[in-house]
C-alpha positions as CSV (number, residue, x, y, z in Angstrom):
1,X,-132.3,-117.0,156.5
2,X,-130.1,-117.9,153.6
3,X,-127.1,-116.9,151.5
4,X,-129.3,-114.2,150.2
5,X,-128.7,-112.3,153.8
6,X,-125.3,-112.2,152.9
7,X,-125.2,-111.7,149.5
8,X,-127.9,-108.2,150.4
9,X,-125.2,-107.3,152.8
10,X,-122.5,-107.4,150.5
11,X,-124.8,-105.2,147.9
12,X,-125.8,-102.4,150.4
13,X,-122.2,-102.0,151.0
14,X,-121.0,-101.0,147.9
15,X,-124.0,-98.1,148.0
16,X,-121.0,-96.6,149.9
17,X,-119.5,-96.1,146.7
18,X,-122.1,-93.5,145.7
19,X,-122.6,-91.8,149.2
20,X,-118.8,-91.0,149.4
21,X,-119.7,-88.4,146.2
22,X,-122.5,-87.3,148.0
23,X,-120.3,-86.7,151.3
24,X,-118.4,-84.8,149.6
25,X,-119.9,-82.3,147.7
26,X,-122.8,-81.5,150.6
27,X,-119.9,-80.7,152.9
28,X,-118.2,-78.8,150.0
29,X,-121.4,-76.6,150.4
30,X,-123.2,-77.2,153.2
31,X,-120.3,-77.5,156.1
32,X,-120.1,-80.2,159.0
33,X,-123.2,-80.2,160.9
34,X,-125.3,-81.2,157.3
35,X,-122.9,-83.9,156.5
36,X,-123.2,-85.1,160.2
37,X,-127.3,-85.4,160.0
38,X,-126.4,-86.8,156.4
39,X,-124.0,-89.4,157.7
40,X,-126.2,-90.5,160.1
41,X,-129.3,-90.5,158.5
42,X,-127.5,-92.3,155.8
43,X,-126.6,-95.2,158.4
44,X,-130.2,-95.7,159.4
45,X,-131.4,-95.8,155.5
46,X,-128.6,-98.9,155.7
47,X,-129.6,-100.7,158.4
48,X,-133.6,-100.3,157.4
49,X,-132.6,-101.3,153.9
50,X,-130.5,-104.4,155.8
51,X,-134.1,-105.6,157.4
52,X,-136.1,-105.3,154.3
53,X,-133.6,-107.7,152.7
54,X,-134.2,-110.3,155.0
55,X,-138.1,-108.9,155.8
56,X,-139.3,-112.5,155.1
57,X,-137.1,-114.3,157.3
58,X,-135.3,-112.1,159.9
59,X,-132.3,-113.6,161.7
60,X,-132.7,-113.9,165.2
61,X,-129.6,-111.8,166.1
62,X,-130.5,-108.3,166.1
63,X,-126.6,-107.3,165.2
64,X,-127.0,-108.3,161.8
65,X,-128.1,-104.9,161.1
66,X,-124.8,-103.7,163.1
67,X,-123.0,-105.6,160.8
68,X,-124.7,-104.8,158.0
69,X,-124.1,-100.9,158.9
70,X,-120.3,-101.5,159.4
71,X,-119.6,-103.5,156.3
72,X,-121.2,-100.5,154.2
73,X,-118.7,-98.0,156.6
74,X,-115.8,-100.2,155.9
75,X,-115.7,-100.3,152.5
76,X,-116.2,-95.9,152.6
77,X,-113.0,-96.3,154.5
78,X,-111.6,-98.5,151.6
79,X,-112.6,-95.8,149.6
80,X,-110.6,-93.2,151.7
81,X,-107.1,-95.3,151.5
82,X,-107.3,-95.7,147.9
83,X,-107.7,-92.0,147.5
84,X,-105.4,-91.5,150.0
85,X,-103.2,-93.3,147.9
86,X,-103.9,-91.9,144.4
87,X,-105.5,-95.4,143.0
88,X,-109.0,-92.7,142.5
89,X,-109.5,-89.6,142.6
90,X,-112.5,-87.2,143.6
91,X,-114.5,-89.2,145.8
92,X,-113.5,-87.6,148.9
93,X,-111.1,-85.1,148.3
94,X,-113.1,-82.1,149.9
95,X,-114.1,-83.9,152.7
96,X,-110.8,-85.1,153.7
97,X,-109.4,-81.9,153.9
98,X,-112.2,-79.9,155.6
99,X,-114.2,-82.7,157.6
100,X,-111.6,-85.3,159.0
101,X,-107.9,-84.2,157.9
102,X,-106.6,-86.5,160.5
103,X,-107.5,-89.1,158.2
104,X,-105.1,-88.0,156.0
105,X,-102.3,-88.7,158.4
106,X,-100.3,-92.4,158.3
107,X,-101.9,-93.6,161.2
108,X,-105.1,-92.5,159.3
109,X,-104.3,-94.1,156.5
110,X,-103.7,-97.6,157.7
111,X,-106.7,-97.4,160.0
112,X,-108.7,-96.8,156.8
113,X,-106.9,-99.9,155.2
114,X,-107.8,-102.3,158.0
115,X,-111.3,-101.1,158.7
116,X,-111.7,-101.8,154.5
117,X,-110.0,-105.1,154.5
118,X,-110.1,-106.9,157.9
119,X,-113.1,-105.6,159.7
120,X,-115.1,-105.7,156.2
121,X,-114.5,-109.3,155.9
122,X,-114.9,-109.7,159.7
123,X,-118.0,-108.5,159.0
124,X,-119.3,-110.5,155.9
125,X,-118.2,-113.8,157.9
126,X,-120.9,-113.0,160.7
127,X,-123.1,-112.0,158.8
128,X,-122.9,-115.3,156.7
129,X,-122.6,-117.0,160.2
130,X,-125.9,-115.3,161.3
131,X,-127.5,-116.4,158.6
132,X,-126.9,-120.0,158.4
133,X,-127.4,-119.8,162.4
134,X,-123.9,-120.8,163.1
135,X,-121.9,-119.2,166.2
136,X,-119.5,-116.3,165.4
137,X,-118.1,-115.6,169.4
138,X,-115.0,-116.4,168.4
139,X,-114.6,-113.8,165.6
140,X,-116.9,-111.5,167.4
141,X,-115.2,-111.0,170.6
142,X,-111.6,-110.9,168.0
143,X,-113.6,-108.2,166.3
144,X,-114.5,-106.3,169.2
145,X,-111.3,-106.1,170.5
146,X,-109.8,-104.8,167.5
147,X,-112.3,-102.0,166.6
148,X,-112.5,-100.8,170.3
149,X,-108.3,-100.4,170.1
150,X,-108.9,-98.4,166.6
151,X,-110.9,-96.3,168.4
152,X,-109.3,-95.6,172.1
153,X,-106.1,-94.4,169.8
154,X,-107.7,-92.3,166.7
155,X,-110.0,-90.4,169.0
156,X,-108.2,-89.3,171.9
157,X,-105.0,-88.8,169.8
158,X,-107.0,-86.5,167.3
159,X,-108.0,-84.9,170.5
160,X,-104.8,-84.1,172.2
161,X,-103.1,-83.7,168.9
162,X,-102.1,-81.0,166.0
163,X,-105.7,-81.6,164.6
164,X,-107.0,-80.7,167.6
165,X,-107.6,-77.7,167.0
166,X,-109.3,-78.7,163.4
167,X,-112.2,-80.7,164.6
168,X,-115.5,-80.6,163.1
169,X,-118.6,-81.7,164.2
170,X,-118.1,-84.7,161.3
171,X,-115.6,-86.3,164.1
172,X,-119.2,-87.4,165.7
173,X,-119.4,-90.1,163.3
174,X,-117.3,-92.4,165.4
175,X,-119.9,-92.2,168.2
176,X,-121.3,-95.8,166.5
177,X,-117.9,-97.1,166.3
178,X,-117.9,-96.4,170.2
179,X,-121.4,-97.1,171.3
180,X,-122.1,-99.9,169.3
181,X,-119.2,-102.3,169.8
182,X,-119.5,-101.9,173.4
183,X,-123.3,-103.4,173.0
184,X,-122.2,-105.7,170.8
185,X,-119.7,-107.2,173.1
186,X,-121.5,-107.7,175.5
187,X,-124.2,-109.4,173.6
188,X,-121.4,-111.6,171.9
189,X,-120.0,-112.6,175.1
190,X,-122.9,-113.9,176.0
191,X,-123.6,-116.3,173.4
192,X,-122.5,-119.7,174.6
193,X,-119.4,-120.8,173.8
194,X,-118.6,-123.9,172.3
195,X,-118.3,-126.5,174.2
196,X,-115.6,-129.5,175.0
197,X,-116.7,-133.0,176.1
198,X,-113.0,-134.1,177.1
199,X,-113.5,-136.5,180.0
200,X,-112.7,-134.8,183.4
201,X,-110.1,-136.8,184.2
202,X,-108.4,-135.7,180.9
203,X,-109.1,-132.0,181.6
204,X,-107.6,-133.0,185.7
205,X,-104.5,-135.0,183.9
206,X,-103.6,-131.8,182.0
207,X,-103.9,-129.7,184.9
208,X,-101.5,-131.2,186.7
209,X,-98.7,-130.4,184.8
210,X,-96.3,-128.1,185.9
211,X,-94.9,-124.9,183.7
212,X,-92.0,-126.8,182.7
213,X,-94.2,-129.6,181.2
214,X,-95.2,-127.1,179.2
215,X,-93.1,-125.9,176.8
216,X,-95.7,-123.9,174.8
217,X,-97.2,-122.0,177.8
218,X,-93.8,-121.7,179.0
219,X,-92.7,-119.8,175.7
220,X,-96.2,-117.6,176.2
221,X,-94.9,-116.9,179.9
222,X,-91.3,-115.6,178.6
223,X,-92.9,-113.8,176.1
224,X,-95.4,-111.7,178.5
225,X,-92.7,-111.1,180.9
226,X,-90.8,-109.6,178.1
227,X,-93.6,-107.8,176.5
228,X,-94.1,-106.3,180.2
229,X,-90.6,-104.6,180.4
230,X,-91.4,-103.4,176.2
231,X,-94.4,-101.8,176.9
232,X,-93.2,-99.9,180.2
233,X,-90.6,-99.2,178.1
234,X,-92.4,-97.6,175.4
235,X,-94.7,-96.3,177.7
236,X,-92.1,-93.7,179.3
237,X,-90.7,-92.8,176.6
238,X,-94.3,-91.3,175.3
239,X,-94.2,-89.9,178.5
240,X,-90.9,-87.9,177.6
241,X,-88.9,-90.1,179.9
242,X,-85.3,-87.5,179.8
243,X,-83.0,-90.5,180.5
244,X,-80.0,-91.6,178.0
245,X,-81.2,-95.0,176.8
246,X,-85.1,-93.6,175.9
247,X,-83.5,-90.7,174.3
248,X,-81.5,-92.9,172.2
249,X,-83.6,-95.5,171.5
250,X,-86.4,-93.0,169.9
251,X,-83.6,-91.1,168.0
252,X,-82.1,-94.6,166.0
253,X,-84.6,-96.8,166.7
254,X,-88.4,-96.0,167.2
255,X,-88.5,-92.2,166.2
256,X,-92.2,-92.4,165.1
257,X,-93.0,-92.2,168.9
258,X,-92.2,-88.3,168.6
259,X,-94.8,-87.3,165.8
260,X,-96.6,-84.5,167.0
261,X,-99.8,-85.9,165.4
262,X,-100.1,-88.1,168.8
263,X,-101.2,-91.4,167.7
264,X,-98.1,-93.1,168.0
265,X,-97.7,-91.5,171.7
266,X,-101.3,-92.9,172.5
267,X,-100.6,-96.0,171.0
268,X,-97.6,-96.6,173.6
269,X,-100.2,-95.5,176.4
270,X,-102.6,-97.7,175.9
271,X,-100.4,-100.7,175.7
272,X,-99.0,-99.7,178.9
273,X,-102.3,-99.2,180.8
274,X,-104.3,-102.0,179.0
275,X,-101.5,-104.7,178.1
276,X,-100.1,-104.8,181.0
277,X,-102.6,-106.1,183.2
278,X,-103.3,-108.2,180.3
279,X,-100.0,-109.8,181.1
280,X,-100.5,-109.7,184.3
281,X,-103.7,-111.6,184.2
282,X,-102.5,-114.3,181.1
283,X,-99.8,-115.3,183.6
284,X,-101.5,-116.3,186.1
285,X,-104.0,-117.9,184.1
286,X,-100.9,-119.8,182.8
287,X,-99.7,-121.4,186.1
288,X,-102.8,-121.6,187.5
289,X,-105.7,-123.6,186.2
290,X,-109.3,-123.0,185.7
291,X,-109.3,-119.2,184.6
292,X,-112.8,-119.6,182.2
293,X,-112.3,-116.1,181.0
294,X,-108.3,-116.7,180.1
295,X,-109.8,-117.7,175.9
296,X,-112.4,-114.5,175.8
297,X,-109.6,-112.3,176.8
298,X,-107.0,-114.1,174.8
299,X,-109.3,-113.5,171.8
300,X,-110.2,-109.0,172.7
301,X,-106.2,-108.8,173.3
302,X,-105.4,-110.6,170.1
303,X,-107.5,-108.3,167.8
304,X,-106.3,-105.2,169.8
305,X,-102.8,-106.3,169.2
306,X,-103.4,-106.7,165.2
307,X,-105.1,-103.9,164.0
308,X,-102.6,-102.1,166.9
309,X,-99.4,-103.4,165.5
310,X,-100.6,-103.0,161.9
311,X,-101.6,-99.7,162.2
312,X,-97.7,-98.6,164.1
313,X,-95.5,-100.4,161.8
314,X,-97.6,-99.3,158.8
315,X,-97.5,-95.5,160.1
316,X,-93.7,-96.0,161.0
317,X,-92.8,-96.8,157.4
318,X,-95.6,-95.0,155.8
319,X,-94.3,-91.5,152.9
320,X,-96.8,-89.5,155.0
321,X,-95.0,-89.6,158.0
322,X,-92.4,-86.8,157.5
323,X,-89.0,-88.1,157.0
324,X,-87.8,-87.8,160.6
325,X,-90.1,-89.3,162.0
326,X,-89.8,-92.3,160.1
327,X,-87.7,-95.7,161.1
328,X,-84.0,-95.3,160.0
329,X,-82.9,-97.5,157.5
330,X,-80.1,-99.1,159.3
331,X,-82.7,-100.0,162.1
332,X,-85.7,-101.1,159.8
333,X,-85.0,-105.1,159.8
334,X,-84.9,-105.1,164.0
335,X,-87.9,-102.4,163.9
336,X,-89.9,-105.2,161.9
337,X,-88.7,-108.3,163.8
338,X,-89.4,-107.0,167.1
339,X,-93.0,-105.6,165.8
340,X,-94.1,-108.3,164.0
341,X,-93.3,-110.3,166.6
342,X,-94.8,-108.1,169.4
343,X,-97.9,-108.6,167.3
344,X,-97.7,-112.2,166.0
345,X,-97.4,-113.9,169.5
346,X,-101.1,-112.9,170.9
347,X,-102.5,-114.3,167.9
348,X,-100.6,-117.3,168.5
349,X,-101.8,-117.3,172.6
350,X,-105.4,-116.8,171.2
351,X,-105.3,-119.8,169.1
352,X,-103.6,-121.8,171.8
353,X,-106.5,-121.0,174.3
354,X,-109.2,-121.7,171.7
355,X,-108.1,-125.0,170.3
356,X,-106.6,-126.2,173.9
357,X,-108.9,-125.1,176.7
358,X,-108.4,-128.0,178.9
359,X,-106.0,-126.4,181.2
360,X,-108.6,-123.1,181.7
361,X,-111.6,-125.4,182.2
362,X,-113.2,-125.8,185.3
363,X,-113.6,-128.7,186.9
364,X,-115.2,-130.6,189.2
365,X,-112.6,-129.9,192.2
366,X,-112.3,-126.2,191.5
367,X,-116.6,-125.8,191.6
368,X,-116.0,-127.6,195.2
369,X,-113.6,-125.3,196.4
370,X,-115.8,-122.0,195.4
């Protein structure tokens, strides 16, 4: 394969453009289930048109065409923010209002943003890596973890809530952005990782170092522990906690965490049931060594965390939240350290664990003992 791979994937993308018109005015009058058949048909005309650009040298890794699909559904999603926000007009008006209003919410919005900015260039680099026949596992398994939080907060939290009771059968689109990952995961995590030719007496030197000779793993440590009292925090107070201090703290702090459209409420669930043995797990793999899997995980939190924390402070601040629901302004600036932070530091572990693996290798002594 060569640049031409990419360069087909980046032209089959912007067919979006068109099919967002075409979206549009069959659901304007045909209804849901025809633009469901369409949307779907739609994604297999992609994906056979993705082979037949590369028909005379196909890549090797069969989720080049699940790449291929998702670029040309990110940039629809690009399409929806900028209508959203009045930069065009008319290519999904209709269908916004009658097929997936939740999109129209500020947690929709911003999901719409990342999945046409991040994920779409996410998606352009493996498929450039794929075609050169250079690894993408690190950006895979980041990208895997961040479309699989999109999804375990937008679908349950349409679900449970005010648009529940406005589904449409067009909210079986995000099937694929379910099913798909999920494969894809496991196929990524499978590829073989790169690998480090240290010396083991290096990797054994390293190893024995206590926390306290440390100090970056010993920042990472007081982080978790604090993240851990945060996100039981947040956690109760989605789960209507009736005490003083939560009561407080959504009223001048964090009111966002009461919109009745749910998201924000899910959000806070999901960190407190998937982050927290997260946290659990990252600090025992920081003062013991030899946890393999501490970089993989490192690298599904650390996309989980962005597209999370992107998606919450963007919603927070966003006009389409109504007014009091919104962060106060006297409370913004701590709002947006504590956020940024809360989202900053994963990516931060991640790197540390991909560019220093010593202390998570195995060696040797540790293959004895098992």
């Amino acid at each position: 394969m060569t640049a031409r791979a990419g360069t087909g994937v980046f032209l089959l993308s912007l067919l979006s453009i068109p099919a967002t018109y075409a979206f549009n005015y069959l659901y304007a009058i045909r209804g849901s289930w025809t633009i469901l058949a369409f949307g779907l048909l739609t994604l297999i005309v992609i994906a056979v048109l993705a082979r037949l650009v590369v028909r005379k040298k196909p890549p090797k890794d069969p989720l080049f065409y699940v790449y291929a699909v998702f670029a040309f559904t990110s940039v629809l999603s690009l399409i929806i923010g900028l209508e959203q926000d009045g930069i065009i007009d008319g290519f999904v008006t209709f269908y916004l209002k009658q097929g997936e209003p939740y999109l129209n919410t500020a947690h929709g919005h911003m999901i719409c943003y990342w999945d046409g900015s991040a994920h779409y260039l996410m998606y352009l680099l493996m498929v450039a890596a794929i075609a050169w026949e250079e690894s993408y596992r690190t950006m895979g398994l980041y990208w895997v973890g961040s479309i699989l939080m999109s999804v375990a907060v937008l679908l349950p939290g349409t679900v449970v809530g005010k648009y529940g009771t406005k589904l449409s059968a067009a909210i079986l689109l995000n099937v694929p952005y379910v099913c798909l990952p999920v494969c894809a995961g496991f196929k990524i995590y499978k590829h073989p990782s790169v690998s480090n030719n240290l010396a083991p007496k290096v990797i054994q030197e390293i190893q024995r170092k206590g926390l306290l000779r440390r100090p970056l793993d010993l920042m990472f440590v007081i982080y978790f522990i604090f993240s851990t009292g945060f996100c039981i925090f947040r956690g109760l107070i989605a789960l209507d906690c009736p005490t003083e201090l939560c009561r407080q703290y959504v009223q001048l702090q964090e009111p966002y965490l009461k919109d009745p459209a749910a998201y924000p409420k899910l959000q806070m669930l999901v960190y407190m049931f998937y982050c927290i043995p997260y946290y659990t797990f990252a600090l025992s793999g920081l003062l013991f060594p030899g946890y393999t899997w501490m970089p993989d995980l490192a690298l599904l939190h650390a996309g989980g965390l962005a597209q999370a924390q992107f998606a919450y402070i963007g919603a927070s601040l966003h006009a389409r939240t109504p007014y009091i629901y919104r962060v106060p302004e006297e409370a913004r600036n701590a709002f947006l350290v504590i956020n940024i932070l809360f989202g900053i530091m994963p990516q931060l572990f991640a790197y540390r664990c991909v560019s220093w693996p010593e202390f998570f290798m195995k060696t040797k002594e540790h293959e004895k003992d098992e």
